[in-house]
DRENFI-588472 format. One record per residue: z, x, y negated of N, C-alpha, C in turn; residue in three letters. Coordinates in steps of 0.1 Angstrom, whole numbers, padded with zeros to 4 digits, always signed. Layout:
residues N
ZXYZXYZXYALA...
end
This chain:
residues 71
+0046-0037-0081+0042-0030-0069+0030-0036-0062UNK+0032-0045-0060+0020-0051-0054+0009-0057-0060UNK+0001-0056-0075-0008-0049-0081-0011-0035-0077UNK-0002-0030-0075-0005-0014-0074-0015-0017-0059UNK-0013-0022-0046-0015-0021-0034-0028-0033-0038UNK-0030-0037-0044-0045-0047-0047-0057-0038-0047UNK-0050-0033-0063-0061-0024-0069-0063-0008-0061UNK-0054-0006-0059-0056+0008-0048-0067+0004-0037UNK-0066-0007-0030-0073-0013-0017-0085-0016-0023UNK-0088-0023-0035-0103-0027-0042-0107-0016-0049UNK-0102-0006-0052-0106+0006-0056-0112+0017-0049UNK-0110+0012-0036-0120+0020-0022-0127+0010-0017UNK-0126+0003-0021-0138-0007-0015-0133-0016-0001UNK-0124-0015-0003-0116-0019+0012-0111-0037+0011UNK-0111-0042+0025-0107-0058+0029-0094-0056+0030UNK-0088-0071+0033-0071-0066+0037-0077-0064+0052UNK-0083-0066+0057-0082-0066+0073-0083-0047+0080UNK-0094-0041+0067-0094-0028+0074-0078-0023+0065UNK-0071-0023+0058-0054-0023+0055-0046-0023+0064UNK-0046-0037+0067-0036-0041+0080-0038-0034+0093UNK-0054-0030+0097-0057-0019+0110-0047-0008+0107UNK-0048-0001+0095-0041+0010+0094-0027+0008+0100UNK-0020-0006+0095-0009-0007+0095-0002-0014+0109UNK-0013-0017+0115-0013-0018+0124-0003-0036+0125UNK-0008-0044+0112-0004-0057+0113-0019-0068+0116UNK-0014-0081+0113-0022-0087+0110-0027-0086+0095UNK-0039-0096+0096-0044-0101+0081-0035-0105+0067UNK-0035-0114+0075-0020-0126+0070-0010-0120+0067UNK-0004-0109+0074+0013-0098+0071+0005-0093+0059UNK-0002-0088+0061-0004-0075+0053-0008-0089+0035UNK-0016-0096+0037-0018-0106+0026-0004-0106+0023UNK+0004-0109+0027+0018-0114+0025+0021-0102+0018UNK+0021-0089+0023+0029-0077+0015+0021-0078+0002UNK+0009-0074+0001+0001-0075-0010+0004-0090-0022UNK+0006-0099-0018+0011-0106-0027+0025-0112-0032UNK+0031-0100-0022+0051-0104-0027+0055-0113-0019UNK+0052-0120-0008+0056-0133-0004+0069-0125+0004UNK+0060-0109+0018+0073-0103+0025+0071-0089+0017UNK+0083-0088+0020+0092-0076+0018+0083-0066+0029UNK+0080-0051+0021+0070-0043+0028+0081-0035+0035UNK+0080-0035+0050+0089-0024+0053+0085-0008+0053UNK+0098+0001+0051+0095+0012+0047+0084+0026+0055UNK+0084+0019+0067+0072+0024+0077+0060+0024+0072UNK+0060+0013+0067+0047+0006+0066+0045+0015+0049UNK+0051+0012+0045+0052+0018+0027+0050+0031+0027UNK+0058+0043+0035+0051+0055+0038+0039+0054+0042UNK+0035+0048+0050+0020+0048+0059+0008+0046+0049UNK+0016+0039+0039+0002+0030+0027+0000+0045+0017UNK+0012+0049+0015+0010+0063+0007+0010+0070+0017UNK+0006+0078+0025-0002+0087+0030-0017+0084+0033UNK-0021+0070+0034-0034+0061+0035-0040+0069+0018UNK-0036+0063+0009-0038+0066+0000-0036+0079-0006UNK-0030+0084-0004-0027+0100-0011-0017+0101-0020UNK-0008+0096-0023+0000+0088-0034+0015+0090-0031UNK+0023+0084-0034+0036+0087-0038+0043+0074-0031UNK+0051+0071-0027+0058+0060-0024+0068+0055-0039UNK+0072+0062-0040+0073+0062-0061+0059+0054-0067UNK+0054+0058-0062+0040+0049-0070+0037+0035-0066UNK+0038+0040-0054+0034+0025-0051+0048+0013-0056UNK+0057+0021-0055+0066+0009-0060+0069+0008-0072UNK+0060+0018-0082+0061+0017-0093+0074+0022-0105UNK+0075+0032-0097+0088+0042-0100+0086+0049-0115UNK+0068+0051-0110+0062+0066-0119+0049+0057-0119UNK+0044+0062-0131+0030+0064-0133+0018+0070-0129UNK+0027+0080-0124+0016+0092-0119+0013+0090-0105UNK+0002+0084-0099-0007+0083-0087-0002+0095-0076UNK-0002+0107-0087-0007+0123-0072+0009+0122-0059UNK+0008+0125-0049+0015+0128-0045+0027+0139-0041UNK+0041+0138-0040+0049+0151-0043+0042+0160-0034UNK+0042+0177-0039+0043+0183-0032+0053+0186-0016UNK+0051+0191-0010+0053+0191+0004+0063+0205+0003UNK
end
C-alpha cells in the first residue's frame, strides 16, 4: 500500500508537504503514512482516494485496477 501512495504522489509531480495540506497533517505524519511507520487512518485514506480519483481498494492494494467504483 504504501508504494501505491509514493508513486501516486511522484506521478503528479507532487511533495509530501502539498499531500499532508490536503490531509490536513503535518510533513512528518503524512512521511510516516507513506512509509508504513503509522497506520493511515480511514479519513485520511478516503481523502487520499478522492485526491486521487481512485479506489480505497487501490490504495490498499485490494485490486489492481486504479479507476474508481462507480457512485
Amino acid at each position: 500500500m504504501y508504494r501505491r501512495l509514493r508513486d501516486l504522489r511522484e506521478d503528479r509531480d507532487l511533495n509530501q508537504q502539498a499531500v499532508a495540506a490536503v490531509l490536513h497533517v503535518s510533513q512528518a505524519t503524512y512521511s510516516r503514512y507513506e512509509s508504513g511507520a503509522l497506520d493511515i487512518p480511514s479519513a485520511a485514506l478516503i481523502a487520499l482516494a478522492q485526491f486521487y480519483g481512485t479506489s480505497t481498494d487501490y490504495l490498499l492494494g485490494l485490486t489492481s485496477n486504479p479507476a474508481p467504483y462507480p457512485l
